[in-house]
Backbone as CSV, one residue per row, in Angstrom:
resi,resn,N_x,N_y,N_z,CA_x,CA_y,CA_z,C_x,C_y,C_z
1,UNK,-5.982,-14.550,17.344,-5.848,-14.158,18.752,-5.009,-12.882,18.841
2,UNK,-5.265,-11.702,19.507,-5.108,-10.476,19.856,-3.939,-11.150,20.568
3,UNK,-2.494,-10.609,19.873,-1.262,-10.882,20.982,-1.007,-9.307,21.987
4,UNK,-0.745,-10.175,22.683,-0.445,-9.670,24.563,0.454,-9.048,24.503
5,UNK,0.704,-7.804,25.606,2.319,-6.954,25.603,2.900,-7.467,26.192
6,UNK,2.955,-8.679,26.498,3.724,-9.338,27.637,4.689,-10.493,26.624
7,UNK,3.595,-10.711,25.371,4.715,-11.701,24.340,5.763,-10.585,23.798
8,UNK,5.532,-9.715,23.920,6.648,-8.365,23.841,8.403,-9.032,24.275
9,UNK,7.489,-9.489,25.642,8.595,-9.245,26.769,8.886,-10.732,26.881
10,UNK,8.724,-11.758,26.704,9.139,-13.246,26.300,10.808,-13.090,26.546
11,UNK,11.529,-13.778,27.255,12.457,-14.068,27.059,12.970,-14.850,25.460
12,UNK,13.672,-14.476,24.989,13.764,-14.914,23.648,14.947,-16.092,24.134
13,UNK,14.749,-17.295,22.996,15.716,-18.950,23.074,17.276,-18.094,22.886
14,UNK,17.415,-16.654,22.575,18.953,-16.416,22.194,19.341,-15.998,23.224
15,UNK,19.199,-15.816,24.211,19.212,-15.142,25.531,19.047,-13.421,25.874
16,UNK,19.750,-13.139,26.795,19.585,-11.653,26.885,20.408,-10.792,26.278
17,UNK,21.769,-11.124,24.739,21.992,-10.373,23.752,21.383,-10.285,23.360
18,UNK,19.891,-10.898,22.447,18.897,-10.484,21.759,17.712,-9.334,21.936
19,UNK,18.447,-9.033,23.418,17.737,-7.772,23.941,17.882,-6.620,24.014
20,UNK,17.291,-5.517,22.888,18.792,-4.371,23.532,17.898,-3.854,24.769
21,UNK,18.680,-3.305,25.728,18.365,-2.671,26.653,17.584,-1.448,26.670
22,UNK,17.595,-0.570,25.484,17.027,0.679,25.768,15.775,0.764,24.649
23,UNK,15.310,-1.150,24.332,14.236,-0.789,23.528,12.795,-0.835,24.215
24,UNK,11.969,0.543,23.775,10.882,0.363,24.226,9.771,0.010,23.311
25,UNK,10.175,-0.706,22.904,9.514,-1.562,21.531,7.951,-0.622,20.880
26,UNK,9.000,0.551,20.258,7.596,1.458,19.516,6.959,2.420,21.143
27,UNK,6.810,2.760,22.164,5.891,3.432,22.451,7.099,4.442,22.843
28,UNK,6.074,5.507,23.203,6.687,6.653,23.423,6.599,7.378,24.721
29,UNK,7.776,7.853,25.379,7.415,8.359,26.856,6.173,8.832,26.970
30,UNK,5.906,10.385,26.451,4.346,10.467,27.049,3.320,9.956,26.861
31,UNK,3.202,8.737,25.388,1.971,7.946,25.628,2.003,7.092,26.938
32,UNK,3.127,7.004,27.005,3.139,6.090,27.883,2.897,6.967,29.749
33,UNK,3.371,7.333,29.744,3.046,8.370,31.075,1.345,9.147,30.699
34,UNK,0.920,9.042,30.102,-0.525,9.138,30.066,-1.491,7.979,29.939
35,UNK,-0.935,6.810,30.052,-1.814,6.071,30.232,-1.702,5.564,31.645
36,UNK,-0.605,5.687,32.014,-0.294,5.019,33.310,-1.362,5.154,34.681
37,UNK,-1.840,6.890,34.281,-2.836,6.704,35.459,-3.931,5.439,35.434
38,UNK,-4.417,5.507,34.302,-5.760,4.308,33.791,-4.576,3.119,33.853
39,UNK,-3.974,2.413,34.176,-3.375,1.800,34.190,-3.239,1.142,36.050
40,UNK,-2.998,2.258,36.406,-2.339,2.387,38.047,-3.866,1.878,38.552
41,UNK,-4.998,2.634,37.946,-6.734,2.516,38.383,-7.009,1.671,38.000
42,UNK,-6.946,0.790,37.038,-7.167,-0.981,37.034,-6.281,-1.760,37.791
43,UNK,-5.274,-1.668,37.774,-4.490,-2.636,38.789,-4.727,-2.126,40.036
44,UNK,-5.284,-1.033,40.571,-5.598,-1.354,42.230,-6.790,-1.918,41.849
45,UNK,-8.461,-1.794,40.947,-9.085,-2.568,40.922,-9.423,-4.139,41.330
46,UNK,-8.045,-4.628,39.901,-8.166,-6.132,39.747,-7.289,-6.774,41.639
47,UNK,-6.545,-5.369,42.175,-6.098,-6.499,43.309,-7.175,-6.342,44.318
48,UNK,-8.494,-5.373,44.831,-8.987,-5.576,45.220,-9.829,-6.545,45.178
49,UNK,-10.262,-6.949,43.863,-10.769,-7.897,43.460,-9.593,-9.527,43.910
50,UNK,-9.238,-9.347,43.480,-8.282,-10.619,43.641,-8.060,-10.798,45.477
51,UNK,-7.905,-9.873,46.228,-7.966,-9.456,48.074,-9.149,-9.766,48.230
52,UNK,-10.451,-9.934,47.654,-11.781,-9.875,48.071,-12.094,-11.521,47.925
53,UNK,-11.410,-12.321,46.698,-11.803,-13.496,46.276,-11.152,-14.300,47.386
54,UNK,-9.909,-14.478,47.558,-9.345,-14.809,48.521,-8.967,-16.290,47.678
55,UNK,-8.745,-16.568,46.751,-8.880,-17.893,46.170,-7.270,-18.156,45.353
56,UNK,-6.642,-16.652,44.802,-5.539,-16.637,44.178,-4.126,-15.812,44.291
57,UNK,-3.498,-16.157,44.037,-2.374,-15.524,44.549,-1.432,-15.016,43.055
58,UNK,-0.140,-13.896,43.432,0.631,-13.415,42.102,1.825,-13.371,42.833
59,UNK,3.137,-13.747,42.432,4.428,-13.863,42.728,5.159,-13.110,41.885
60,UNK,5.607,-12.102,42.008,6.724,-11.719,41.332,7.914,-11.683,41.443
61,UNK,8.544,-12.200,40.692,10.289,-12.321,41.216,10.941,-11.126,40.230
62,UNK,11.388,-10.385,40.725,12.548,-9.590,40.160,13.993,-9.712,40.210
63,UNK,14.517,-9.964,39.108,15.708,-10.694,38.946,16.511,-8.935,38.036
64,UNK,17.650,-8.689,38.262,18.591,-8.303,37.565,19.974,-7.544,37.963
65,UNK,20.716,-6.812,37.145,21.821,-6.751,37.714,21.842,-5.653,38.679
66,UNK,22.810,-5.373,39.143,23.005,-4.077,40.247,22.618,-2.724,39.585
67,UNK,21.753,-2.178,40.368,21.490,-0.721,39.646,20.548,-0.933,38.511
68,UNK,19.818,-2.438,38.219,18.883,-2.310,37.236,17.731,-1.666,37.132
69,UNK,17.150,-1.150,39.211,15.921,-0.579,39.211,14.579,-1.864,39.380
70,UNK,15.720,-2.541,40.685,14.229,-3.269,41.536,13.559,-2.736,42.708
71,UNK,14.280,-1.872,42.994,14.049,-1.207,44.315,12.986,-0.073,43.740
72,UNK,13.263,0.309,42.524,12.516,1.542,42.056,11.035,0.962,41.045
73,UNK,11.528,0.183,40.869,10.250,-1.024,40.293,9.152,-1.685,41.438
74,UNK,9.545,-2.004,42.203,8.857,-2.492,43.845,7.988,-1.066,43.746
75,UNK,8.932,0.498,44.237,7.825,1.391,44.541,6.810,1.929,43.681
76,UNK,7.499,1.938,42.211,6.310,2.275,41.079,4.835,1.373,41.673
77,UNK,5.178,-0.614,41.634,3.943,-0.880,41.617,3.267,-0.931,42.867
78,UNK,4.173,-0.187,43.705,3.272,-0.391,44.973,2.345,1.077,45.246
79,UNK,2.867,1.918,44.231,1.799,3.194,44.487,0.642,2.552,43.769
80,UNK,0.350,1.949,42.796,-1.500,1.002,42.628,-1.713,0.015,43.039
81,UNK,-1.245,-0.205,44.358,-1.536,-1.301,45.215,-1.873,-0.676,46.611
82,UNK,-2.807,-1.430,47.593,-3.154,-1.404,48.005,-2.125,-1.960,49.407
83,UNK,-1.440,-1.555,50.406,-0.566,-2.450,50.844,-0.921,-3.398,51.728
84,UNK,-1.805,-3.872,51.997,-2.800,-4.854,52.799,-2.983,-5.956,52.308
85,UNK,-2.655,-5.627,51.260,-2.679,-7.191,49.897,-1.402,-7.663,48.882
86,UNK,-0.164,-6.678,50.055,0.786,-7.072,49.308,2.210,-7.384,50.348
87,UNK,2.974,-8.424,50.049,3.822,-8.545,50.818,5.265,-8.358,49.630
88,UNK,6.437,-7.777,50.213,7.747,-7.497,49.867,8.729,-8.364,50.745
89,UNK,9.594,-8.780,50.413,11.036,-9.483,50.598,11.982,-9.358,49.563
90,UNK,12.927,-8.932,50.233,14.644,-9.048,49.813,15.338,-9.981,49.913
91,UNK,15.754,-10.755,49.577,16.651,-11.900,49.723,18.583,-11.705,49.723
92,UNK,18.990,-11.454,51.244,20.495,-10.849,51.059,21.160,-12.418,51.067
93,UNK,22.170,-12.062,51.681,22.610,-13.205,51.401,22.244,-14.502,53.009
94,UNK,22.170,-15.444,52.965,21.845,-16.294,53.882,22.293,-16.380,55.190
95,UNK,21.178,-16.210,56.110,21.534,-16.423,57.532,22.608,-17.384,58.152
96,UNK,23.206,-17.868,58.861,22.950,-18.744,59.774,21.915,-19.897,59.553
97,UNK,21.065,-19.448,60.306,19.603,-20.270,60.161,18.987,-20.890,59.101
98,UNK,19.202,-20.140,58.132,18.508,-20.368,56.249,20.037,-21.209,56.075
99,UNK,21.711,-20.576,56.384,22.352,-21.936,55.829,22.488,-23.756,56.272
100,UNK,20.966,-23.609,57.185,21.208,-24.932,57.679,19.954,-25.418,56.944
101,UNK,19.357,-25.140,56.462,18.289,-25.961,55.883,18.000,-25.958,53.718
102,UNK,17.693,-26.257,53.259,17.756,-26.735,51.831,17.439,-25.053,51.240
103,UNK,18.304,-24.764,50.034,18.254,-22.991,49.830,16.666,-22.959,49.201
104,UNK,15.878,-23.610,49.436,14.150,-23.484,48.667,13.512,-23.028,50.150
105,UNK,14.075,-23.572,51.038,13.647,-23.122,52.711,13.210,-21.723,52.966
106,UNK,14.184,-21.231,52.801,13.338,-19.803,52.892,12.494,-18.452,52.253
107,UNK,12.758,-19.500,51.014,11.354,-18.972,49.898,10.313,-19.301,50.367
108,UNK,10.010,-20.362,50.671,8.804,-21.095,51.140,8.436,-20.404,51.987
109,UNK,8.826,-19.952,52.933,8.487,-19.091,54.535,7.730,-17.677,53.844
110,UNK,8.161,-17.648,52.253,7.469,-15.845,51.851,6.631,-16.124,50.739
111,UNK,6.131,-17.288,50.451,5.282,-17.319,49.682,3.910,-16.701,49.696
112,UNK,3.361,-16.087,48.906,1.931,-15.215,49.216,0.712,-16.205,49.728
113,UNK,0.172,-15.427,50.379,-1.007,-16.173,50.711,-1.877,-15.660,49.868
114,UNK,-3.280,-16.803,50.235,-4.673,-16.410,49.575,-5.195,-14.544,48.719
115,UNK,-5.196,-14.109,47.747,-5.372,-12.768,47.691,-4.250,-12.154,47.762
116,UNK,-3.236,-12.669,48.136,-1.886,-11.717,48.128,-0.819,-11.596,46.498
117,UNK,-0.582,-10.183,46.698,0.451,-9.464,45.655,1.991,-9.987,46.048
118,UNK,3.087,-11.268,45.949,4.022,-10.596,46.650,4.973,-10.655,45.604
119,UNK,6.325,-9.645,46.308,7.106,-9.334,45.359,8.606,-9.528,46.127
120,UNK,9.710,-10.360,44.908,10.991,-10.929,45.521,11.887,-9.967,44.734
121,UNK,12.317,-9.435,45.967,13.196,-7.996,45.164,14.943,-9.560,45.244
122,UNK,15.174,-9.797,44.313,16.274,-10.709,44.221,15.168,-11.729,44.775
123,UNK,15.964,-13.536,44.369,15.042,-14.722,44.913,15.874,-16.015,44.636
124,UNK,15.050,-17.218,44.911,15.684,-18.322,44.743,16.969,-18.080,43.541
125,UNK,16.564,-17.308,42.895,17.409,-17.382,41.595,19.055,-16.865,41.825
126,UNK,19.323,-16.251,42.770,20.872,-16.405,43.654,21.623,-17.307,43.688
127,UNK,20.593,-18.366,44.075,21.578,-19.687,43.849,21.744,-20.354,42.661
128,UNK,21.420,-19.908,41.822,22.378,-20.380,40.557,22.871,-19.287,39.666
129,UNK,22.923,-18.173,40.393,23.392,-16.944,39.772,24.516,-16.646,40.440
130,UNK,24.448,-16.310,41.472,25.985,-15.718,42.271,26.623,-16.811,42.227
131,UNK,26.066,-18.034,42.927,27.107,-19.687,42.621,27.662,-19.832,42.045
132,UNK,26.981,-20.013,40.704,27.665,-20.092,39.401,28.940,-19.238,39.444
133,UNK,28.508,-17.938,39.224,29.876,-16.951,38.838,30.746,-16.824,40.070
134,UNK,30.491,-17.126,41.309,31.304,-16.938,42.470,31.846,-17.914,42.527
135,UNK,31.488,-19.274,42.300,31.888,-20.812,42.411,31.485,-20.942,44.116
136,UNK,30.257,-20.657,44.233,29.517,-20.940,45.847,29.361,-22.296,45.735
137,UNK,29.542,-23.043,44.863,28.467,-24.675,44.365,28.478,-25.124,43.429
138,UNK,29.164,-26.307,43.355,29.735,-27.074,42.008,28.448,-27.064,41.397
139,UNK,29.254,-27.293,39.792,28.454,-27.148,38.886,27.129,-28.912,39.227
140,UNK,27.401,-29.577,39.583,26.486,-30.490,39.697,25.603,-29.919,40.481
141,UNK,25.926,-29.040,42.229,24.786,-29.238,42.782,23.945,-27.629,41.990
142,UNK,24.931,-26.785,41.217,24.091,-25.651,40.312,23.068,-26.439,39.496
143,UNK,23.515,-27.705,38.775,22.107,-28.716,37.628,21.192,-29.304,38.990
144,UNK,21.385,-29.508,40.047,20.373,-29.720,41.153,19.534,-29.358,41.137
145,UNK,19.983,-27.624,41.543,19.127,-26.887,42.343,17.855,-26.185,40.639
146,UNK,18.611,-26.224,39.412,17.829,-26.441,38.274,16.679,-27.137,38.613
147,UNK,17.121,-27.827,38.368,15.281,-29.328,38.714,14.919,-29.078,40.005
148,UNK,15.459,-28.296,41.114,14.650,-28.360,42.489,13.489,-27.429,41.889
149,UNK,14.154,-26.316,41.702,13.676,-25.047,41.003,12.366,-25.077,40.222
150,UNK,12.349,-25.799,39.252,11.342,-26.248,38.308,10.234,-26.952,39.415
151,UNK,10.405,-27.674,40.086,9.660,-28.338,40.618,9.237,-27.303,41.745
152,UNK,9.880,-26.796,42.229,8.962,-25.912,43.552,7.994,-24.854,43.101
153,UNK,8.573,-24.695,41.565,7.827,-23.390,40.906,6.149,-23.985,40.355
154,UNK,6.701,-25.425,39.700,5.222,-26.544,39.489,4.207,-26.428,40.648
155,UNK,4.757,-26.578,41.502,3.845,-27.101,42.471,3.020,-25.789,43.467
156,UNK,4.198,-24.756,43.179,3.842,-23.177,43.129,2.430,-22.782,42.691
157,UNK,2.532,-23.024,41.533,1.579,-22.840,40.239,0.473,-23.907,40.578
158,UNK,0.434,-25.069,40.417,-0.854,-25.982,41.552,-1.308,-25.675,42.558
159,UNK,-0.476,-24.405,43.393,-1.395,-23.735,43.713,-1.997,-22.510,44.350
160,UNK,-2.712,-22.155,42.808,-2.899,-21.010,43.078,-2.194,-19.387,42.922
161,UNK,-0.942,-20.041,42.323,-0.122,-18.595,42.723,0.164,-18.774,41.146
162,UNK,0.283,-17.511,40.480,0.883,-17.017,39.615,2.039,-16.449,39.532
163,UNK,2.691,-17.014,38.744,4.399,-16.457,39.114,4.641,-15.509,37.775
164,UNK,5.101,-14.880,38.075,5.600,-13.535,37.241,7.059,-13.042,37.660
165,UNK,7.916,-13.830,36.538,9.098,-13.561,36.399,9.792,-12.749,35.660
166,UNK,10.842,-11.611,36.027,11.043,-10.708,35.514,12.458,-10.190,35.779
167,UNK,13.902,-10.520,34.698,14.634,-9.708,34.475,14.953,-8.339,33.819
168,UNK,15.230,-7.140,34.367,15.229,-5.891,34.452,16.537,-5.856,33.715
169,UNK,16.668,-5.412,32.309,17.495,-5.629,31.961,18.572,-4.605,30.951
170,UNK,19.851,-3.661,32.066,20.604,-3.123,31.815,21.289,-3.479,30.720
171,UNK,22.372,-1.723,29.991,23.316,-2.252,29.663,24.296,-1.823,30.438
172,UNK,26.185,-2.337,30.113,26.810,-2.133,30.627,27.063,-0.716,31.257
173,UNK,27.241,0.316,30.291,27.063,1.322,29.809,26.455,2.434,31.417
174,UNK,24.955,1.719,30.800,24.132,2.463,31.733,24.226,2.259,33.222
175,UNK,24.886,0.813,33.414,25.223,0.473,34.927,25.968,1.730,35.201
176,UNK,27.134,1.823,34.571,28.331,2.670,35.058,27.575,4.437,35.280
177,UNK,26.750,4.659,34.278,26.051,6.284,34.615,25.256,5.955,35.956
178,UNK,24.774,5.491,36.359,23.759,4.948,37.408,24.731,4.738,38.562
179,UNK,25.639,4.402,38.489,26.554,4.292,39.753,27.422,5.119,40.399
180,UNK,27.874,6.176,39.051,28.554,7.570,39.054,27.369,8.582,39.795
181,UNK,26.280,8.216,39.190,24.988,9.247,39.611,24.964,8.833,41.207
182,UNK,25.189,7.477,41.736,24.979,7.647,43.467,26.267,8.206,43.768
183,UNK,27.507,8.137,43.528,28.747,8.172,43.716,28.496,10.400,43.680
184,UNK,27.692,10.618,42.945,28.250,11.922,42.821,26.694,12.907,43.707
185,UNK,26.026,11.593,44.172,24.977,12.326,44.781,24.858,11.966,46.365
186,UNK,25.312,13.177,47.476,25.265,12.567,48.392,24.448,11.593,49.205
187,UNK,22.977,12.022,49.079,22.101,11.433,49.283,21.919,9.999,48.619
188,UNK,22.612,9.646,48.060,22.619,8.138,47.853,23.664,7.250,48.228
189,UNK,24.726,7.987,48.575,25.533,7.112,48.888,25.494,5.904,49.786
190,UNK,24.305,5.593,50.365,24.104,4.965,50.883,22.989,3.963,50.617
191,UNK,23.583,4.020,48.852,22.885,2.371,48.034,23.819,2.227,48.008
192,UNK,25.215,2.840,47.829,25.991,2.028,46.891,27.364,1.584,47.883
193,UNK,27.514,0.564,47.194,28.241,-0.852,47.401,29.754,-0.974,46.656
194,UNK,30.732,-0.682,47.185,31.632,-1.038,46.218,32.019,-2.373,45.764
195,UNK,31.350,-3.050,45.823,30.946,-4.874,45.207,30.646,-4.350,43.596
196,UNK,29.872,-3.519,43.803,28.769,-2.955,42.473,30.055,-2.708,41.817
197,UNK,31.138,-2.159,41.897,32.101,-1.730,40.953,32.839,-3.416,40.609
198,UNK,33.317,-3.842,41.426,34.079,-5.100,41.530,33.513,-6.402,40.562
199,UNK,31.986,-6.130,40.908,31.167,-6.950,40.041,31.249,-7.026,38.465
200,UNK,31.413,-5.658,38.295,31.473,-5.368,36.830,32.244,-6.050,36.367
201,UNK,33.527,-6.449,36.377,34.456,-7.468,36.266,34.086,-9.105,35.614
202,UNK,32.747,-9.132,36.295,32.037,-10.565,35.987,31.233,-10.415,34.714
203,UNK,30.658,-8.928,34.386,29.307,-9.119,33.648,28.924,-9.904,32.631
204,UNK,30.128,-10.295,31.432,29.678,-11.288,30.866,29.533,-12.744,31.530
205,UNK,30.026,-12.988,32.631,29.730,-14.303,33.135,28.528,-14.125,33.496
206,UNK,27.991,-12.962,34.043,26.417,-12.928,34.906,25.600,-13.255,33.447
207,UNK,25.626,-12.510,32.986,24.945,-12.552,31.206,24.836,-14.222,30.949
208,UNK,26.140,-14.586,31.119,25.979,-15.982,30.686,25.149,-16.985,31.508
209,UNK,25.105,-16.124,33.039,24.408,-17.434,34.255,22.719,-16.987,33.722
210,UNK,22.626,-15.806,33.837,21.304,-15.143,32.648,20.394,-16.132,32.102
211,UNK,21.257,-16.511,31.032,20.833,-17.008,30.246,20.936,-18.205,30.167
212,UNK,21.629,-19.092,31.192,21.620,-20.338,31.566,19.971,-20.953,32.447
213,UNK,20.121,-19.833,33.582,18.875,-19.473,34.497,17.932,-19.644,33.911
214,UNK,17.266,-18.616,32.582,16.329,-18.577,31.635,15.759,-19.697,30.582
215,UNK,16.994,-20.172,30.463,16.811,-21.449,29.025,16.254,-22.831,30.429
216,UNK,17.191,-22.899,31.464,16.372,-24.525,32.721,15.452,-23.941,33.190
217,UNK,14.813,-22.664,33.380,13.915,-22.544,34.352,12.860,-21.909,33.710
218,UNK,12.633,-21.513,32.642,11.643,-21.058,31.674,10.907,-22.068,31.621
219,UNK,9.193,-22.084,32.364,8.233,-23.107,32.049,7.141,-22.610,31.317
220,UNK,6.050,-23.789,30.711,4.722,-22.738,30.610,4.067,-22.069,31.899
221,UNK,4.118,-22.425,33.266,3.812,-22.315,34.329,4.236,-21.069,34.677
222,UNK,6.079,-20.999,34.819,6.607,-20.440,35.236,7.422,-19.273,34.205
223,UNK,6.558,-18.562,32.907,7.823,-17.770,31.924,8.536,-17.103,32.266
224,UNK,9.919,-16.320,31.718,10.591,-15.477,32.073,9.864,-14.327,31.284
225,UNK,10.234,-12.710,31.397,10.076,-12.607,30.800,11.576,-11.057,30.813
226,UNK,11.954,-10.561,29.900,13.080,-9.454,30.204,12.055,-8.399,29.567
227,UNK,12.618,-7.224,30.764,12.377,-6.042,30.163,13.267,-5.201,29.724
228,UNK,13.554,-4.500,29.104,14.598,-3.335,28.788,14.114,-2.420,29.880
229,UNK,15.554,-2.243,30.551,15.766,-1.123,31.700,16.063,-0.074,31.711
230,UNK,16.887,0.228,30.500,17.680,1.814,30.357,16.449,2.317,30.321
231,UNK,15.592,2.458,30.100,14.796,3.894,30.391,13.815,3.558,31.573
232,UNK,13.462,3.887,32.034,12.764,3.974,33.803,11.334,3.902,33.895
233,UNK,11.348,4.978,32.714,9.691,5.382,32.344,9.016,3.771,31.932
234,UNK,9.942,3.221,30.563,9.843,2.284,30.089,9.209,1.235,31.419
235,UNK,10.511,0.935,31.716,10.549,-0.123,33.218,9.233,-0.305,33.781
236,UNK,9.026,0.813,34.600,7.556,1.115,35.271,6.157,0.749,34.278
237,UNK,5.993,1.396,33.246,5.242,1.015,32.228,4.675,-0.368,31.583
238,UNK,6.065,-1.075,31.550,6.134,-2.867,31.494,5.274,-3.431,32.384
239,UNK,6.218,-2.946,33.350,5.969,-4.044,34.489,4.137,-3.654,35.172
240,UNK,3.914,-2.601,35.153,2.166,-1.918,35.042,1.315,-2.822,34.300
241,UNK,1.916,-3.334,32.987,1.153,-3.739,31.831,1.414,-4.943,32.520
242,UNK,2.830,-5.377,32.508,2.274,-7.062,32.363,1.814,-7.785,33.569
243,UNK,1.418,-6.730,34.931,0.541,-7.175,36.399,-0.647,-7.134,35.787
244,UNK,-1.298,-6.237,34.889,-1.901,-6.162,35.081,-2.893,-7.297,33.593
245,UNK,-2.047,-7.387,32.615,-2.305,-8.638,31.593,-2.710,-10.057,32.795
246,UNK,-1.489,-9.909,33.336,-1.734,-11.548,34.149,-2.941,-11.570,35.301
247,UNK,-3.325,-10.643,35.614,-4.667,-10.414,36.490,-5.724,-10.056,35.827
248,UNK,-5.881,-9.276,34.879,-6.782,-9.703,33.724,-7.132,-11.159,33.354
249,UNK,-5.945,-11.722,32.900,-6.567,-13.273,32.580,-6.621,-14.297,33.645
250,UNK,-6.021,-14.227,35.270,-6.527,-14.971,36.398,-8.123,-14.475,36.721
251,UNK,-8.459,-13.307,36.340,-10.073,-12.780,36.469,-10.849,-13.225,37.777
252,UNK,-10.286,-12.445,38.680,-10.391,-12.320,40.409,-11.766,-12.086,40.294
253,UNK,-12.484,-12.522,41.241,-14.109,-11.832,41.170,-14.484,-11.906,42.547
254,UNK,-15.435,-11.041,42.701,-15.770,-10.225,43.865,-16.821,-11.541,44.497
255,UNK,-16.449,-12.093,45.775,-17.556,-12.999,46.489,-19.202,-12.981,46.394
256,UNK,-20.008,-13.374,46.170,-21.397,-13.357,46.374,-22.134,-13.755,47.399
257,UNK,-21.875,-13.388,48.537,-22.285,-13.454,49.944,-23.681,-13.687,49.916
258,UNK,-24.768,-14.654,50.278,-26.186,-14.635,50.444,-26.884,-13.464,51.562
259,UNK,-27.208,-12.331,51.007,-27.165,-11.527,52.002,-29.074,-11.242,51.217
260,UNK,-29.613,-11.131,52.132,-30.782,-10.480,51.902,-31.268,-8.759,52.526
261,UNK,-31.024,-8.641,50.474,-30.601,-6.648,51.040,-31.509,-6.020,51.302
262,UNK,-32.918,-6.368,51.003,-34.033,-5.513,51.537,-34.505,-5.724,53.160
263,UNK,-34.215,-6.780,53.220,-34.839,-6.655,55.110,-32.932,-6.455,55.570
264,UNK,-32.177,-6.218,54.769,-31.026,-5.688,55.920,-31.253,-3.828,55.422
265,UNK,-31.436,-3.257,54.478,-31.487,-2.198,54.135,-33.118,-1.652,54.840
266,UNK,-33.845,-2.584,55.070,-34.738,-2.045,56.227,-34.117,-1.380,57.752
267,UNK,-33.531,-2.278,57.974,-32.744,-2.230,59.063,-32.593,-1.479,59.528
268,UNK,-32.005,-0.645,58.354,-30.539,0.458,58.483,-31.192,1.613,58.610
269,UNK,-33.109,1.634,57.692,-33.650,2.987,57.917,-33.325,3.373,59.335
270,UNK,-33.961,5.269,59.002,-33.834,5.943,60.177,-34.837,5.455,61.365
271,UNK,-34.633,5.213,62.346,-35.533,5.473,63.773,-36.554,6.003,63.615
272,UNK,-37.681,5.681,63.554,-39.208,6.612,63.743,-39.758,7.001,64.834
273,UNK,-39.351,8.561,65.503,-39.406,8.633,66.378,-41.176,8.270,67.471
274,UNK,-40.792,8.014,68.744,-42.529,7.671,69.028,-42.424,8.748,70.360
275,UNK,-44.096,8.881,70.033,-44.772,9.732,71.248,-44.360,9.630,72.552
């Protein structure tokens, strides 16, 4: 069996040290920026196809740290998408409203429909990520919301939806150039967060919720998979390939409507004009 670029990207059982960040496992920027167009032109294909069937759905969750490049990952794949067939959500932190009902509540409200692309810039996965390292939620109801997790993602997957999970995955290093770069560019100052500095403080605990996250919630249903982030080009490239691996093998197909094309293509001839 011809292995996939997506077993590339497997979360590995050692967690996300076994990853370095700036590997682009063998390819090279401009192969890679030359394929991307043929790349960008099958994946709007397969989602028209998949928008036309109306039968299946693709979830992507984007998971990673501050400044990993979800915001810039969202727009890469939304230039070969079609936006009619794709829905986006952010997940900040909880309403009012969302803190009165079970934290799976308002995932549920953004789940894709029939034919739909959607994409969770941050997601359920907050709550056992910031919790954890913030202490939002004892460690019992953090092993809870584990098994809620698994189970909403099962039943996800029954139906219909393909989940495509994906940590974007910095190093320390590169956080800090990436944050200096908004800090020293006016025009951005208005991503940045001084949390983003404060945070840093935690990173090996996040690393560790990481890889806690990855080892309970890694299914066959539901894989993780990490990409290396330090390079951008890289990033975009991945995440191109592995939409478009997993819609390759869901194999969307175009409806077969009973249409009878010669007496409708009669139809359509021109007017013959009369005396």
């Amino acid at each position: 069996m011809t292995r996939k670029f997506r077993d590339l990207l497997r979360a590995p059982d050692a967690g996300l040290a076994a990853v370095d960040p700036g590997d682009t496992h063998g390819i090279q920027k401009k192969r890679a920026r030359d394929r991307q167009p043929a790349l960008l032109a099958e994946l709007n294909e397969l989602q028209e196809r998949l928008w036309a069937e109306q039968r299946q759905s693709v979830l992507i969750v984007l998971q990673g740290m501050d400044t990993s490049g979800k915001d810039g990952t969202i727009a890469h794949v939304m230039s070969g998408l079609n936006p009619q067939g794709v829905h986006v959500h952010s997940f900040k932190q909880p309403t009012a409203e969302e803190l009165r009902h079970d934290f799976l509540w308002r995932v549920r409200r953004q789940l894709p429909g029939p034919g739909v692309i959607a994409i969770f810039n941050r997601s359920h996965y907050e709550d056992v990520l910031i919790a954890r390292v913030a202490n939002l939620a004892s460690a019992e109801e953090i092993e809870r919301r584990y098994d809620a997790i698994n189970r909403f993602e099962a039943a996800v997957a029954r139906a219909n939806v393909r989940l495509l999970k994906v940590v974007l995955h910095i190093s320390f290093e590169e956080q800090r150039e990436r944050l200096v770069a908004r800090l020293e560019d006016p025009a951005k100052h208005w991503k940045f967060d001084v949390a983003d500095i404060d945070n840093r403080a935690y990173w090996d605990q996040y690393q560790a919720a990481y890889d806690l996250a990855i080892a309970r919630c890694g299914t066959p249903d539901a894989p993780w998979y990490v990409v290396p982030a330090n390079a951008k080009w890289f990033r975009n490239y991945a995440i191109s390939r592995l939409l478009v691996e997993t819609l390759r093998e869901m194999d969307p197909r175009y409806p077969q409507p009973a249409l009878d094309v010669p007496v409708l293509l009669a139809r359509l001839q021109p007017a013959t004009a009369t005396a």
